[in-house]
BATORGU-972449 format. One record per residue (C-alpha): residue in one letter; x, y, z. Coordinates in Angstrom, 2 decimals, always signed. Each point is the difference from the previous one (the first is absolute). Layout:
N
<rec><fiti>A</fiti><x>X</x><y>Y</y><z>Z</z></rec>
...
***
This chain:
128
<rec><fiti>X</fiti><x>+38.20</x><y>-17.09</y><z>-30.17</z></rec>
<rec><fiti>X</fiti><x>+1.78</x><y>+1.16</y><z>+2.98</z></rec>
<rec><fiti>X</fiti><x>-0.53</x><y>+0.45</y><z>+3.54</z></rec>
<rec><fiti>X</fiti><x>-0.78</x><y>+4.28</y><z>+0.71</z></rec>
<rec><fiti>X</fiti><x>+2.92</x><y>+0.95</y><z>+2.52</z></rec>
<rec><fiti>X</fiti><x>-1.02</x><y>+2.36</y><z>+2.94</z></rec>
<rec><fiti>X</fiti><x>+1.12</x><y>+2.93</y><z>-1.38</z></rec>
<rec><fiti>X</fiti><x>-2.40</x><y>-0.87</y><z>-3.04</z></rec>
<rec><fiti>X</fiti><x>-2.89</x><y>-0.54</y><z>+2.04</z></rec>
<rec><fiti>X</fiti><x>+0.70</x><y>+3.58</y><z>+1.77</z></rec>
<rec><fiti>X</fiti><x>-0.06</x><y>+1.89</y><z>-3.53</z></rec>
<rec><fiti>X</fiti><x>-3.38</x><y>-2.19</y><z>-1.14</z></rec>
<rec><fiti>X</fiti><x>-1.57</x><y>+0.83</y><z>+3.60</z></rec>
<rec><fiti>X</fiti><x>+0.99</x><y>+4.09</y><z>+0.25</z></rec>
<rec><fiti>X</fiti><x>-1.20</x><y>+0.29</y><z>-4.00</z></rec>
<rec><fiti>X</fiti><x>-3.45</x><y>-1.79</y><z>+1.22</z></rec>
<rec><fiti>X</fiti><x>-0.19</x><y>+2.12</y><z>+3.51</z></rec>
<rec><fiti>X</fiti><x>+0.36</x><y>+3.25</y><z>-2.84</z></rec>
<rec><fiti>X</fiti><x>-3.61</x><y>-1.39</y><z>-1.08</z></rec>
<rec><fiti>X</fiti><x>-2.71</x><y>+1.21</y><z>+1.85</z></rec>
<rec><fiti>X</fiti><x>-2.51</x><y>-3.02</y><z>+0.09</z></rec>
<rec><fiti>X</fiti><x>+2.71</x><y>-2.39</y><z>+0.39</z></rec>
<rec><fiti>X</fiti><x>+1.30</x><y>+2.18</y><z>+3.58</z></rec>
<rec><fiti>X</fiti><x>-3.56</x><y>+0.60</y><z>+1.19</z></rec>
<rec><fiti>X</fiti><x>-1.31</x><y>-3.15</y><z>-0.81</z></rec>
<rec><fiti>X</fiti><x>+2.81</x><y>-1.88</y><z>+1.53</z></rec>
<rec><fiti>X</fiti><x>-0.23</x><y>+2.30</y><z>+3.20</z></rec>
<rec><fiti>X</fiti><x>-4.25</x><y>-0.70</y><z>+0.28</z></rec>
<rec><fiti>X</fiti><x>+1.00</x><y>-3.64</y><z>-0.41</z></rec>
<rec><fiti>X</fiti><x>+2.60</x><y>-0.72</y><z>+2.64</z></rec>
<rec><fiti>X</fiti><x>-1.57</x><y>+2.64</y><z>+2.18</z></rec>
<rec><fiti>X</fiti><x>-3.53</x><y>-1.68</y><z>-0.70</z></rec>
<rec><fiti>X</fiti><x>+1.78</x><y>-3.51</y><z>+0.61</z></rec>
<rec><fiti>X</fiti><x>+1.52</x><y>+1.11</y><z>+3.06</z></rec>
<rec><fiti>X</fiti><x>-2.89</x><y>+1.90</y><z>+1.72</z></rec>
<rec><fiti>X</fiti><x>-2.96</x><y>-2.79</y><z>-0.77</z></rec>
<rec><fiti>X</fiti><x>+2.49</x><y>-2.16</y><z>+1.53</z></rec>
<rec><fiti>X</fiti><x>+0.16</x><y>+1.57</y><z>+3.19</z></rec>
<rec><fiti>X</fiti><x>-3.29</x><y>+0.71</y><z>+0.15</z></rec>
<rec><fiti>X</fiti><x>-0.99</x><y>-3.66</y><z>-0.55</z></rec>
<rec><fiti>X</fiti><x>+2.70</x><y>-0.72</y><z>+2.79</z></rec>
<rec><fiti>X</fiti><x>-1.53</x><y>+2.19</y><z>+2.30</z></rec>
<rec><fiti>X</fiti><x>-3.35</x><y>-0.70</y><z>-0.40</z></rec>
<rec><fiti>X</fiti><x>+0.69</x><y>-4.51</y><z>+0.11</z></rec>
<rec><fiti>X</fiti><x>+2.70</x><y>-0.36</y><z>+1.76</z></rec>
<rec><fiti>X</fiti><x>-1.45</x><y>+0.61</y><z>+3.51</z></rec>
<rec><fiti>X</fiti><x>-2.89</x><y>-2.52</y><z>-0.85</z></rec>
<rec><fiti>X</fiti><x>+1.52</x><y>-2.40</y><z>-1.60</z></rec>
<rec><fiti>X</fiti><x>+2.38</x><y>+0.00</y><z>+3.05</z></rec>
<rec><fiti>X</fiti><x>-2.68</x><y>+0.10</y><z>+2.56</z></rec>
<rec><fiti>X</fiti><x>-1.41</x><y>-3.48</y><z>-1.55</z></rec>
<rec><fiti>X</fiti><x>+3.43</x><y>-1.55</y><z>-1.34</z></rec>
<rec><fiti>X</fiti><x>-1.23</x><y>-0.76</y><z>-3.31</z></rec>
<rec><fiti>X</fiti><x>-0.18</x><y>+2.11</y><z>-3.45</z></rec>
<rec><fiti>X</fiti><x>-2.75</x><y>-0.54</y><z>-1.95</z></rec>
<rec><fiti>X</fiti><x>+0.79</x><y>-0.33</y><z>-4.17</z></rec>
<rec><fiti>X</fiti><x>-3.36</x><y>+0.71</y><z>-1.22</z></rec>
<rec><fiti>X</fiti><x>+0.12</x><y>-0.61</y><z>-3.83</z></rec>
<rec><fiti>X</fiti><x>-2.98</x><y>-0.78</y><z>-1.45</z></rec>
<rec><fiti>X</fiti><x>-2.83</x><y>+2.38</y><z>+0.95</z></rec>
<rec><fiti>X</fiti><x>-2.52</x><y>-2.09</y><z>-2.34</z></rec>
<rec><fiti>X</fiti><x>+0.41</x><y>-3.54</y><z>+2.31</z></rec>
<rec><fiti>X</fiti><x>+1.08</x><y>+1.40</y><z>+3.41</z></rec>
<rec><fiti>X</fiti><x>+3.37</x><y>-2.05</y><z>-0.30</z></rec>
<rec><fiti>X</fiti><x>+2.13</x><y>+0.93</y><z>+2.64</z></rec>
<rec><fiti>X</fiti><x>+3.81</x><y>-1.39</y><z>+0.82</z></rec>
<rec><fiti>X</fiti><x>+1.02</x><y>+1.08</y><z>+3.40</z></rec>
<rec><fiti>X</fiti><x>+3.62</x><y>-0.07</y><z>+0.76</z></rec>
<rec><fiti>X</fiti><x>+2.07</x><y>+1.15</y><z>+2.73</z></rec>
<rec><fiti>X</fiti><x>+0.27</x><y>+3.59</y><z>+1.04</z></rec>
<rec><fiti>X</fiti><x>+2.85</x><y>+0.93</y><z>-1.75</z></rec>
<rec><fiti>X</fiti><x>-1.35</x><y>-0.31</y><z>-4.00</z></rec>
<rec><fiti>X</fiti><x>-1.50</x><y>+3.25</y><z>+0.44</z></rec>
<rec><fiti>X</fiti><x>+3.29</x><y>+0.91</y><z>-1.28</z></rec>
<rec><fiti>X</fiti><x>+0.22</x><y>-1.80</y><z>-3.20</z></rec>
<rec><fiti>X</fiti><x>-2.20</x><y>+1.96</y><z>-2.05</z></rec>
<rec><fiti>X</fiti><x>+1.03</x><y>+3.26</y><z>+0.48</z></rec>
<rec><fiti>X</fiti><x>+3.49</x><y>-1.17</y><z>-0.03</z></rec>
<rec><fiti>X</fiti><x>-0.59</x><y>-1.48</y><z>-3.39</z></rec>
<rec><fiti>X</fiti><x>-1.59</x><y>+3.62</y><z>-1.22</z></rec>
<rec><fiti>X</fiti><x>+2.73</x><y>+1.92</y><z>+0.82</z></rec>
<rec><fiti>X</fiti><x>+2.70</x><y>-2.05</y><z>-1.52</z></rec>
<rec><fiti>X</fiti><x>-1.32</x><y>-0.49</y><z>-2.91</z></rec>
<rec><fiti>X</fiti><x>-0.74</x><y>+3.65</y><z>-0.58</z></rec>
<rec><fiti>X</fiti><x>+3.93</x><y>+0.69</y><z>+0.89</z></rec>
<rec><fiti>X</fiti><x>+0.80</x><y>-2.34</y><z>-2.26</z></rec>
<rec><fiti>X</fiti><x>-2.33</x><y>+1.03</y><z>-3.21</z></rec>
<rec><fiti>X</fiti><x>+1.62</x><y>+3.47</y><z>+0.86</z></rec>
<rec><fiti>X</fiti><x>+3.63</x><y>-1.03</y><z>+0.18</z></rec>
<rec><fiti>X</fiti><x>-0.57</x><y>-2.04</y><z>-3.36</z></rec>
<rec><fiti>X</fiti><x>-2.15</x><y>+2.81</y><z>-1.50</z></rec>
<rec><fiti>X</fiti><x>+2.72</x><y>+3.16</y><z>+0.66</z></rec>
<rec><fiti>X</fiti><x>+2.56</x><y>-2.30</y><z>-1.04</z></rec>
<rec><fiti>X</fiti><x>-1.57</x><y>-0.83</y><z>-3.47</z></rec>
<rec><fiti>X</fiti><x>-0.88</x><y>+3.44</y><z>-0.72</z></rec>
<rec><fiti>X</fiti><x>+2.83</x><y>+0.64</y><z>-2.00</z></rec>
<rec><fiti>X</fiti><x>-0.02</x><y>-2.85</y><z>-2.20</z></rec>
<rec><fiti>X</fiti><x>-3.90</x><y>-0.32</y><z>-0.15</z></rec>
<rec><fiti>X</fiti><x>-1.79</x><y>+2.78</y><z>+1.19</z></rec>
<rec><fiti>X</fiti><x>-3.45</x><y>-1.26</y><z>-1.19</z></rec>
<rec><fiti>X</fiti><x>+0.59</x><y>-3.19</y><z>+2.49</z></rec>
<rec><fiti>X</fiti><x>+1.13</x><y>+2.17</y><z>+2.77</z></rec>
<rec><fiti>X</fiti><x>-3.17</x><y>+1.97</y><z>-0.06</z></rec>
<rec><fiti>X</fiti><x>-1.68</x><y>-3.07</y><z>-0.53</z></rec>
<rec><fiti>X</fiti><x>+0.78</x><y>-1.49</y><z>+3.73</z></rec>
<rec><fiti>X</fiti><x>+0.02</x><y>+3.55</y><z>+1.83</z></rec>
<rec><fiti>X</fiti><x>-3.94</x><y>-0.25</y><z>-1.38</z></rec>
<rec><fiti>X</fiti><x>+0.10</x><y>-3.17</y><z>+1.22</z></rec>
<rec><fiti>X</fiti><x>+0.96</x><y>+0.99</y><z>+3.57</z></rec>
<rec><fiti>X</fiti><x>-2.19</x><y>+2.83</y><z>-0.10</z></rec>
<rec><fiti>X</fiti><x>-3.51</x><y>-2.19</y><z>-1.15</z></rec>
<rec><fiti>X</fiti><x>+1.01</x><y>-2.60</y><z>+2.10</z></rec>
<rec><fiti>X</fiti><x>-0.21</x><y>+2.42</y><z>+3.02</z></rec>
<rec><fiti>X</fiti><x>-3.80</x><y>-0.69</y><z>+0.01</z></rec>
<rec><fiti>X</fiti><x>-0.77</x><y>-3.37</y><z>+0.15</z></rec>
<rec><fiti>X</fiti><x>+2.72</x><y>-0.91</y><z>+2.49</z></rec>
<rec><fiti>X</fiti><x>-1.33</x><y>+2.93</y><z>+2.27</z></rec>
<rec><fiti>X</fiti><x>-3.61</x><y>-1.24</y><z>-0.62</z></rec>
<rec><fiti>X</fiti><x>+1.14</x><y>-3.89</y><z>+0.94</z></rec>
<rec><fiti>X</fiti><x>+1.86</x><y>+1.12</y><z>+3.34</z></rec>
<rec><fiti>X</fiti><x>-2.98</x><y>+2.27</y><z>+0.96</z></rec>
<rec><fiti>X</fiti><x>-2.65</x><y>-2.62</y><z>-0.34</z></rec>
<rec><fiti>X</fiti><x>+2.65</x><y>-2.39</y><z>+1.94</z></rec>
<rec><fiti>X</fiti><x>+0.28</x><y>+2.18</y><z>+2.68</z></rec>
<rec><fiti>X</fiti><x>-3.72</x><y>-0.08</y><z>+0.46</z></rec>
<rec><fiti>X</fiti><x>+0.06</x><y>-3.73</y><z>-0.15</z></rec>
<rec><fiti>X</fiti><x>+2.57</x><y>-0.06</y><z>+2.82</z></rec>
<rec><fiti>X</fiti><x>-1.60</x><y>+2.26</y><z>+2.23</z></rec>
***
């Protein structure tokens, strides 16, 4: 096995962006990623500044809460994004050599859209 060189991963990622589901579903997923992001940043981050403290709400079942210092509000959507770049870098550069794995993780991206946007949304309304 050896290591894909750049110019390898650029020929796997331009034959994948030729594939309509995996360009469009790639675009919905960082844009998605990106834009609940913001939103969730706008909508917390003046609250969660106002009182100094974010509140980690993660178990709507027994109310447990962990409240941590303002700047956490960060972590989650941080997390999101980055590892939606990083199932898409992975995924256009194993098109070539396995396409069914490729579209495998663009789906991935693209379901995973909803629960992640669902989580921050019902966080934001915990930290409000």
């Amino acid at each position: 096995m050896s290591w894909m060189t750049l110019d390898g991963w650029w020929l796997s990622a331009r034959l994948a962006w030729s594939r309509p589901w995996m360009r469009w579903s790639a675009i919905f997923s960082i844009a998605a990623s990106a834009g609940v992001s913001i939103w969730f940043l706008a909508t917390t981050l003046p609250s969660v500044r106002r009182h100094d403290a974010f509140i980690y709400h993660y178990n709507i079942y027994l109310g447990i809460d962990d409240v941590r210092v303002w700047s956490w509000v960060f972590f989650l959507p941080s997390v999101w994004f980055a590892v939606t770049v990083l199932d898409l870098i992975v995924a256009f550069g194993l098109f070539r050599s396995d396409s069914l794995l490729a579209r495998a993780l663009v789906t991935l991206a693209f379901v995973w859209v909803f629960p992640w946007a669902g989580a921050l949304f019902y966080l934001s309304i915990v930290n409000l």
